[in-house]
C-alpha positions in Angstrom: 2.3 17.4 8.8 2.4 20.2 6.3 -0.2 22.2 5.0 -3.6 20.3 4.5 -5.4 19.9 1.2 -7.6 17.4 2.2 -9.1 16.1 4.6 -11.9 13.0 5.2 -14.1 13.7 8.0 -16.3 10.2 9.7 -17.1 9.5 6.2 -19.9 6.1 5.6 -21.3 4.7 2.8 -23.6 1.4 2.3 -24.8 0.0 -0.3 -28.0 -1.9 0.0 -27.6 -3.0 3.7 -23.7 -3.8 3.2 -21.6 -1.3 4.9 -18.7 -0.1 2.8 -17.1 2.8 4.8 -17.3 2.9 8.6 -16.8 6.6 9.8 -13.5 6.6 8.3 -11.3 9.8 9.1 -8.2 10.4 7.1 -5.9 14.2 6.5 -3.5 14.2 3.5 -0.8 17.2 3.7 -0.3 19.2 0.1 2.2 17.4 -1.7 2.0 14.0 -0.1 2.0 10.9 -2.0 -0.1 8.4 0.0 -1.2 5.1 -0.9 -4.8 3.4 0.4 -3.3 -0.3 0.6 -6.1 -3.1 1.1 -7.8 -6.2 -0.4 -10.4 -6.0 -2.9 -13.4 -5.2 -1.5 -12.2 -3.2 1.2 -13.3 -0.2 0.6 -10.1 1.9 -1.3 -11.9 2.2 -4.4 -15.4 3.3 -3.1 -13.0 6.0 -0.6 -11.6 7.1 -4.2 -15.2 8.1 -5.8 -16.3 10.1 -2.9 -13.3 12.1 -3.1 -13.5 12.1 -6.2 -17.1 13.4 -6.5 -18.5 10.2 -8.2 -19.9 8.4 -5.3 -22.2 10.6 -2.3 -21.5 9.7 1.1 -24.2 8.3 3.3 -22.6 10.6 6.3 -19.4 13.0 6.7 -17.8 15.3 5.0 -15.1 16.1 2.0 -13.2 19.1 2.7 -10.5 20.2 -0.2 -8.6 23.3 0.8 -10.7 24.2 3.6 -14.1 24.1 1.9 -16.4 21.2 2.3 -16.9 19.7 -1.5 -18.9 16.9 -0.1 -21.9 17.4 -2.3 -19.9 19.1 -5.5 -20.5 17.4 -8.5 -16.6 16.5 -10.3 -16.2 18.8 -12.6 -16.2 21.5 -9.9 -13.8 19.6 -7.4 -9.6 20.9 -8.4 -9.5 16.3 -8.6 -9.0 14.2 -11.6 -8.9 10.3 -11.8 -6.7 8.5 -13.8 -7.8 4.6 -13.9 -6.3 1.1 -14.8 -8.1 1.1 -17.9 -6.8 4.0 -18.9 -10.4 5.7 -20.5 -8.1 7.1 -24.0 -10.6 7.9 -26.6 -10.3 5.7 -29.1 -10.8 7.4 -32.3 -8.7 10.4 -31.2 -4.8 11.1 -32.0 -2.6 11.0 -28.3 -2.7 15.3 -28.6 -6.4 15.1 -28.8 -6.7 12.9 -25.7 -4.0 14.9 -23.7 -6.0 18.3 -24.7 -9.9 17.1 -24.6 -10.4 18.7 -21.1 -8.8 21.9 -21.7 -10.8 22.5 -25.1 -14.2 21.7 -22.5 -12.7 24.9 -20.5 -12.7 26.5 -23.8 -8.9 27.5 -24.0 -7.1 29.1 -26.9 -5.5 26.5 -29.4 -2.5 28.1 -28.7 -2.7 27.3 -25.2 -3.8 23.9 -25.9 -1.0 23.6 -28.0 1.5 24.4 -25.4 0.0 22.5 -22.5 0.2 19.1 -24.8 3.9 19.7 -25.9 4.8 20.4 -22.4 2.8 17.6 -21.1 4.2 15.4 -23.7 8.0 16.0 -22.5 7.1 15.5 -18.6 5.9 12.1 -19.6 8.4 11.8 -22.2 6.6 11.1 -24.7 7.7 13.8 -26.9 7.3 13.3 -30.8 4.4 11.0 -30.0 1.4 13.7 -30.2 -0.3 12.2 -33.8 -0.1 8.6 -33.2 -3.7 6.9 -31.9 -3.4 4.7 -28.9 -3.7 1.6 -30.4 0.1 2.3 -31.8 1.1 2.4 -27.9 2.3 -0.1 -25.5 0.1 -0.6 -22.2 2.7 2.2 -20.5 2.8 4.6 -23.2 -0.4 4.5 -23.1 -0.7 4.6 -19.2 1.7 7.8 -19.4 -0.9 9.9 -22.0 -3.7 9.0 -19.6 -1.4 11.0 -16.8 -0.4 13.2 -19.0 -4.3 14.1 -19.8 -5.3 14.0 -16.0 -2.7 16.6 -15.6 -3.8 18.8 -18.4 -6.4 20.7 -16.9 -4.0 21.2 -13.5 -5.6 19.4 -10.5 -4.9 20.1 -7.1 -5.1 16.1 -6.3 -4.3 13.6 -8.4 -6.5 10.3 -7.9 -4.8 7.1 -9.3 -6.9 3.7 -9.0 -4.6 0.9 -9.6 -2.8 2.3 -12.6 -0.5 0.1 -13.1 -2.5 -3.2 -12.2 -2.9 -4.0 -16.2 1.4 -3.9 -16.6 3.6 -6.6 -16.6 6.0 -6.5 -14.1 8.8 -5.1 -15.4 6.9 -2.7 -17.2 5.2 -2.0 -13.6 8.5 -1.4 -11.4 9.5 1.6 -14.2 6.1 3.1 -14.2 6.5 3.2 -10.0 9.6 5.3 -11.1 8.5 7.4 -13.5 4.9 8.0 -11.1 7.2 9.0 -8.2 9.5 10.9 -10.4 6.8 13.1 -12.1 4.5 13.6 -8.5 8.1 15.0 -7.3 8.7 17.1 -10.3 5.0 18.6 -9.9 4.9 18.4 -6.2 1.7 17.5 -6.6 -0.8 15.5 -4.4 -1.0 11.7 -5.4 -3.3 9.6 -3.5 -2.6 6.1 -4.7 -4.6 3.3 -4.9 -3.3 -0.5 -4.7 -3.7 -3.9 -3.9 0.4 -4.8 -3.8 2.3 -4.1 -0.9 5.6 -3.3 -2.6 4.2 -0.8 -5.1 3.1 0.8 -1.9 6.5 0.4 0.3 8.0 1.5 -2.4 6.4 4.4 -3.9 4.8 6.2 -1.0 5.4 8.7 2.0 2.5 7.3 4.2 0.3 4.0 3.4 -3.5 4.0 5.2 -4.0 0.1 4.9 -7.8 -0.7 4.3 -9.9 -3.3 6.2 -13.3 -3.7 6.1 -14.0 -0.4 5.3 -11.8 1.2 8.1 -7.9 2.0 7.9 -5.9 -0.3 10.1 -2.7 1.2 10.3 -1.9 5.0 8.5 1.6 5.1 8.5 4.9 5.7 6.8 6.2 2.5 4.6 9.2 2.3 7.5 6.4 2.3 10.4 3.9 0.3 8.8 6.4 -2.6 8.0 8.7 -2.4 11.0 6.0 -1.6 13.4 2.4 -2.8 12.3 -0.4 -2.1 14.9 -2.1 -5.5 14.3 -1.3 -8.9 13.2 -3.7 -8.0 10.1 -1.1 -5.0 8.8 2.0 -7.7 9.7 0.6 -10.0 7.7 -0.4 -8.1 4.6 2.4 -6.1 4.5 5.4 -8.5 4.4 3.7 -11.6 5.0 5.3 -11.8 8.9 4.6 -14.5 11.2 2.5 -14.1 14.0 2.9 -16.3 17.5 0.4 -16.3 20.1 1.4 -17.1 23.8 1.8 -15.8 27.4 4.0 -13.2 28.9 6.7 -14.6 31.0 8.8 -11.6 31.6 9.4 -8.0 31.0 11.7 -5.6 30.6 13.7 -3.8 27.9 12.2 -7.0 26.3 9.4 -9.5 26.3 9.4 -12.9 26.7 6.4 -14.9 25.5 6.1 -18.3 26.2 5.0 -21.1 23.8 5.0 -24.5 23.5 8.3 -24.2 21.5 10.3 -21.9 24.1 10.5 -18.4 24.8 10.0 -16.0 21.8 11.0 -12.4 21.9 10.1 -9.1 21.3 10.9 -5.2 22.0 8.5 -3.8 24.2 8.5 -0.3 23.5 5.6 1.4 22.8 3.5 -1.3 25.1 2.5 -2.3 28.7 2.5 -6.1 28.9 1.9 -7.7 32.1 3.2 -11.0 33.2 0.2 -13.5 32.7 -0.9 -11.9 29.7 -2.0 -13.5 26.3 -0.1 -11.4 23.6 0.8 -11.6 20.3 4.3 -11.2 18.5 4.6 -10.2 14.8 7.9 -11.3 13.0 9.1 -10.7 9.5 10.8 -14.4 8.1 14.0 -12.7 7.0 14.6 -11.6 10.2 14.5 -15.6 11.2 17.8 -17.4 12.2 19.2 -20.6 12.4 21.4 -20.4 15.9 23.1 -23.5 17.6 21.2 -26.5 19.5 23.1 -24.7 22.9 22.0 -21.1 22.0 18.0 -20.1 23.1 15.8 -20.5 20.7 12.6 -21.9 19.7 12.5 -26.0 18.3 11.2 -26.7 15.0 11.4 -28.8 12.5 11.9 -27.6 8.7 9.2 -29.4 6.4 9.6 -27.5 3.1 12.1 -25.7 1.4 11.1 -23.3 -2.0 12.7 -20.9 -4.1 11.0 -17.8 -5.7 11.6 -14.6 -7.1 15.2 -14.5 -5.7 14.4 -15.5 -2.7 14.2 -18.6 -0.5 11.7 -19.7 1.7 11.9 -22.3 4.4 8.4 -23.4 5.9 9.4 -24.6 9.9 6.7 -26.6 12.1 7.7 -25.3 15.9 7.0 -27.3 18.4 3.2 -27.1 19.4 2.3 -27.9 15.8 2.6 -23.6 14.7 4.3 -23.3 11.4 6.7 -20.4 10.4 8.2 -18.9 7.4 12.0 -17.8 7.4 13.0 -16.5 4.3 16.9 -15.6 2.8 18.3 -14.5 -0.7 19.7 -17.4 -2.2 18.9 -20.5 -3.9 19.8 -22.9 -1.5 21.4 -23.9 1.8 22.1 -27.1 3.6 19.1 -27.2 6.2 16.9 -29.8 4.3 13.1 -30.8 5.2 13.3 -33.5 8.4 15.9 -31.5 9.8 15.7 -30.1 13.8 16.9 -26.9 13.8 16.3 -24.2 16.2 15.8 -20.3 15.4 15.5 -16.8 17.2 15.7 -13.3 16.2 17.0 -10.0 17.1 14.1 -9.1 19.9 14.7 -5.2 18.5 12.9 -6.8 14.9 9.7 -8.4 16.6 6.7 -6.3 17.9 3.5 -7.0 19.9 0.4 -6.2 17.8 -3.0 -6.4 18.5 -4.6 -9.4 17.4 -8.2 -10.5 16.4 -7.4 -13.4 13.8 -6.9 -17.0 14.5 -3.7 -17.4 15.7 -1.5 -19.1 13.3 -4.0 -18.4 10.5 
């Protein structure tokens, strides 16, 4: 990692008697765009305020740039926030809002002036200075919210679900332009986010959230292709987990379940015959293979098509269901049908599992 500008040191918080952070530890390197992926209420929000300098922590430490911020109010942390509601004021014109902090810092109007119309033309948005924001669209509006954060020159830019209000068209160009501006600046970004393919898509590591702990910190490439535990599989990509016995090892491993021997790279483990593990999957790495060819029996029970994609719900022998997905509207498989499928034993990992199986 590059040079730090942040780092999170066993950092808790409660509230009442409901844990909310559990001695989390995290290190962002200058420059880095990361994302802190999780369900609501897992803690990525509350993480965001104590950086942030709006929430204390019960225990642990905030250290920006080397010096331990923990208990500095906002204003005197080198962080600004921008949110999903965006916060504009109102009443003021969109230079007004862009320039509000730098007129608390007392600058000159002329340097006021010059931060705006700069500011302006990074969020392109030039021209737009004396309109109010009710004459914006939601992204227009979400861009002079950045455009304000930036004003006053953070060292960290917080972002808490910024795009959540969007449509999603709207959405997938903001994820450009975010990306394209935190390059432009090469500034810090630290992302917050419910959707796994804003994530995937916009950052250089994702620290997925779970009951106020992260999971899996990561790259987007090591958190999909090799989650830790069948939690991150699942949230990330929606991949299937199976749950059964090792039956041999090698450059490979075989687990055995009621529906035949499922595969799965074993690097980066040390599965011993006898052993209860669980594989993690991702369903458009799922094949349909020949009744002579191994594979695992099932029987297809729904077929449905969304957002480009096709997804084909399979019942495996032992009563487990699976997803395989493809891109495409159709294909001749239809529900009733016994078909058999495998998988490239390279795309399949073991991952530490304390869910249900087959949840």
């Amino acid at each position: 990692m590059s040079e730090q500008i942040l780092k999170l040191e066993q950092v808790a918080k409660s509230f009442g008697d409901t844990p909310v952070l559990k001695d989390i530890d995290l290190e962002i390197a200058r420059g880095e765009f990361i994302t802190l992926l999780g369900s609501s209420g897992c803690g990525k929000t509350t993480t965001l305020r104590i950086i942030a300098g709006l929430e204390s922590p019960d225990a642990g430490r905030v250290v920006l740039n080397g010096a331990d911020v923990t208990n500095l109010p906002p204003e005197k942390r080198s962080v600004n926030t921008v949110f999903q509601n965006y916060a504009l004021f109102p009443h003021m014109t969109v230079a007004a809002n862009i320039g509000y902090g730098l007129r608390l810092r007392r600058k000159s109007r002329e340097e006021i002036d010059k931060k705006v119309t700069e500011l302006l033309q990074l969020v392109q948005l030039e021209g737009f200075g004396g309109r109010m924001p009710s004459e914006l669209s939601g992204g227009q509006r979400q861009r002079v919210a950045i455009a304000r954060a930036l004003a006053v020159e953070p060292q960290v830019l917080l972002l808490d679900e910024p795009l959540g209000a969007l449509d999603l068209q709207l959405r997938r160009q903001m994820q450009f332009e975010l990306k394209r501006l935190q390059k432009q600046l090469g500034l810090t970004f630290i992302y917050i986010t419910h959707d796994q393919e804003e994530a995937l898509n916009m950052s250089d590591r994702i620290a997925v959230m779970r009951d106020g702990r992260f999971e899996q910190i990561g790259t987007p490439g090591q958190v999909y292709d090799h989650p830790r535990t069948a939690y991150v599989a699942r949230f990330v990509g929606s991949a299937n987990i199976l749950r059964g016995t090792v039956k041999q090892t090698g450059d490979s491993v075989c687990i055995q379940t009621p529906a035949g021997c499922a595969w799965a790279m074993a690097e980066g483990h040390t599965a011993a015959v006898g052993q209860t593990v669980s594989l993690a999957v991702r369903s458009e790495h799922l094949q349909f293979v020949n009744e002579d060819q191994e594979g695992l029996a099932a029987v297809i029970r729904e077929k449905t098509f969304s957002g480009g994609m096709l997804r084909i719900i399979l019942e495996l022998e032992g009563g487990q269901t699976l997803v395989a997905s493809r891109h495409g509207i159709d294909m001749d498989a239809q529900p009733g049908q016994r078909v058999r499928v495998a998988w490239d034993p390279q795309q399949a990992v073991l991952v530490e599992d304390d869910e249900e199986a087959g949840k």
